[in-house]
N, C-alpha and C positions, 0 to 999 in steps of 0.2 A: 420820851419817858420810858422805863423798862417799868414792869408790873408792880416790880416794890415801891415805885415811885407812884403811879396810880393806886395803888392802896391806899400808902399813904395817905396820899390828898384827899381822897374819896371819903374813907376812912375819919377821917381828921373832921371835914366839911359836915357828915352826918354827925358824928359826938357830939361835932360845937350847939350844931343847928337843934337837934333832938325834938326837929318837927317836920313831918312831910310836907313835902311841893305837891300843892295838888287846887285842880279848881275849888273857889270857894264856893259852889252849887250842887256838880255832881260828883265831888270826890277823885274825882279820874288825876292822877300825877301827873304832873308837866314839868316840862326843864324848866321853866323858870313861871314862877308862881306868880298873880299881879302884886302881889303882899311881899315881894322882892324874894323870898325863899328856892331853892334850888335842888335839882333832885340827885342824883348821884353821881349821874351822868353830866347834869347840869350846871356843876359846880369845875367840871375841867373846861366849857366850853367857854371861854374868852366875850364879856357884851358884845365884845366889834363882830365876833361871828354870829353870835344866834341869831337866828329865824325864827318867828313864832309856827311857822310850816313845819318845824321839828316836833312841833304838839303830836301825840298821837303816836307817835313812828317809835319802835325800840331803837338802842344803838346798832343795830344788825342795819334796821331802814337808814339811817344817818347816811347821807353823802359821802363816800369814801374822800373826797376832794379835803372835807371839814376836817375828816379822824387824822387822815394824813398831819395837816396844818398842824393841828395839836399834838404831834408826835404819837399817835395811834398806828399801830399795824395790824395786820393777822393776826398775829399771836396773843395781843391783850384782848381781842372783839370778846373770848368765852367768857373772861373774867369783868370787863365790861360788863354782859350779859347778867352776872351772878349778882354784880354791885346794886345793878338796877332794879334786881329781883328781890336783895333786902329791903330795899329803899320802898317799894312800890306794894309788895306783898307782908309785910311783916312790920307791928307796933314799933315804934321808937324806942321801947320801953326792951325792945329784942334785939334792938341792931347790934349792940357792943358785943352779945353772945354768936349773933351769925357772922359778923365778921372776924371772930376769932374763930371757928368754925374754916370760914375761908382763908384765911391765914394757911390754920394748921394743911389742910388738905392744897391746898397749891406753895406750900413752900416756903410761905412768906413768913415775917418778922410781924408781930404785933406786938405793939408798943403802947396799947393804951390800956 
């Protein structure tokens, strides 16, 4: 995937969802919620690969073996990083503003 393509999808996966993955106790974000919901991050990684060991860890901690699989490199990890930071630090209610935000400043096309 090249970065327009993780936008994209990332992107896409939060507008539809326009709710956090997160425990339903302490609030804390997780790739993949018990209530089926997904986090930023958590929405490019494929069932047959998650691990609930992924709980807790940014995509920085993520397995390189996994990011590889899923068509991740180097170059996407920052923007990765940023995805996850709307996702996890910022209302539902702000995503479609921060991710035009990240658009404009890395390059990208946004389309929604």
């Amino acid at each position: 995937m090249n970065k327009q393509e993780i936008f994209d999808k990332v992107a896409t996966h939060l507008l539809t969802q326009m709710e956090k993955s997160g425990h339903i106790v302490t609030s804390s974000c997780l790739y993949r919620s018990p209530n089926g919901l997904k986090c930023a991050i958590g929405c490019l990684i494929p069932d047959e690969l998650y691990d609930p060991e992924f709980e807790g860890k940014t995509v920085i901690d993520l397995p390189i073996d996994l990011l590889k699989t899923i068509g991740i490199n180097d170059d996407h990890v920052y923007l990765l990083r940023v995805l996850q930071t709307v996702h996890d630090c910022n209302q539902p209610s702000d995503w479609k503003e921060e991710l035009r935000l990240i658009a404009k400043i890395n390059g990208l096309e946004f389309k929604y």
